[in-house]
N, C-alpha and C positions, 0 to 999 in steps of 0.2 A: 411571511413564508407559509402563514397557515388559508390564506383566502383561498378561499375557492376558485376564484377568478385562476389564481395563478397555477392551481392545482388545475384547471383543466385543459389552461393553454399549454402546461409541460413547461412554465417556467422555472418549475424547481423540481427537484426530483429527492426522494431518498436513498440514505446510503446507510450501510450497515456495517458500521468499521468494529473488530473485535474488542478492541478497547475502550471507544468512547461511546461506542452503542448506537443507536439507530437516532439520525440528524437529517435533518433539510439544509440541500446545498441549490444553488441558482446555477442554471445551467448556461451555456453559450446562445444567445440571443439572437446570431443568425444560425440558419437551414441550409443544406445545401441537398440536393436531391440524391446524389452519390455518397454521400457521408452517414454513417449510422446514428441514429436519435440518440442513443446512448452508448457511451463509450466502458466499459468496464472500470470502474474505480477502486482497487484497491491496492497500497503503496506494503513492501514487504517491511517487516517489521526489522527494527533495529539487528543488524547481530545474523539475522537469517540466513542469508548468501553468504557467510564469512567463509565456509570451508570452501567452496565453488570459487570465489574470488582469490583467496591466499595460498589455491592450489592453481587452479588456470592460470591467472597473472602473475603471481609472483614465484608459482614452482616450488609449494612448501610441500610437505612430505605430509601424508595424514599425521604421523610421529608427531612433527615439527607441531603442526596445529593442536594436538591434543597437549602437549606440550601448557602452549600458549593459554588453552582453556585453563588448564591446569594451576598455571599458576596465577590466573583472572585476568591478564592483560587482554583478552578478550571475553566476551560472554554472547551468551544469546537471551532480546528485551523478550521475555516472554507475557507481557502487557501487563506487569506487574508495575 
């Protein structure tokens, strides 16, 4: 992942995730001319969406959710 080679055809690219830090990943190996080189990679962390989710889908009441924080059946991975 470190050759140069590969470093300048764009076959691998860096990524800077919060947690595990800055890594080399292998990219998709065909091109298309309408498609963008890189795609934005970064996945939300565990726990993050919770109130967006168990309020839109399921209808919970901020209450209800603090609730839930409250008594730890949910949390938020703060990349601990």
């Amino acid at each position: 992942m470190e050759h140069p080679h590969l470093i300048e055809r764009r076959t691998v690219r860096t990524i800077n995730d919060p947690v595990m830090g800055e890594f080399r990943i292998p990219v998709m190996p065909l091109r298309f001319s309408d498609f963008p080189d890189e795609l934005p990679l970064q996945a939300v962390m565990l726990g993050e969406n919770n109130r967006e989710i168990l309020s839109s889908y399921l209808g919970y009441s901020e209450a209800r959710i603090d609730e839930l924080y409250e008594a730890g059946v949910i949390k938020i991975n703060e990349g601990n």
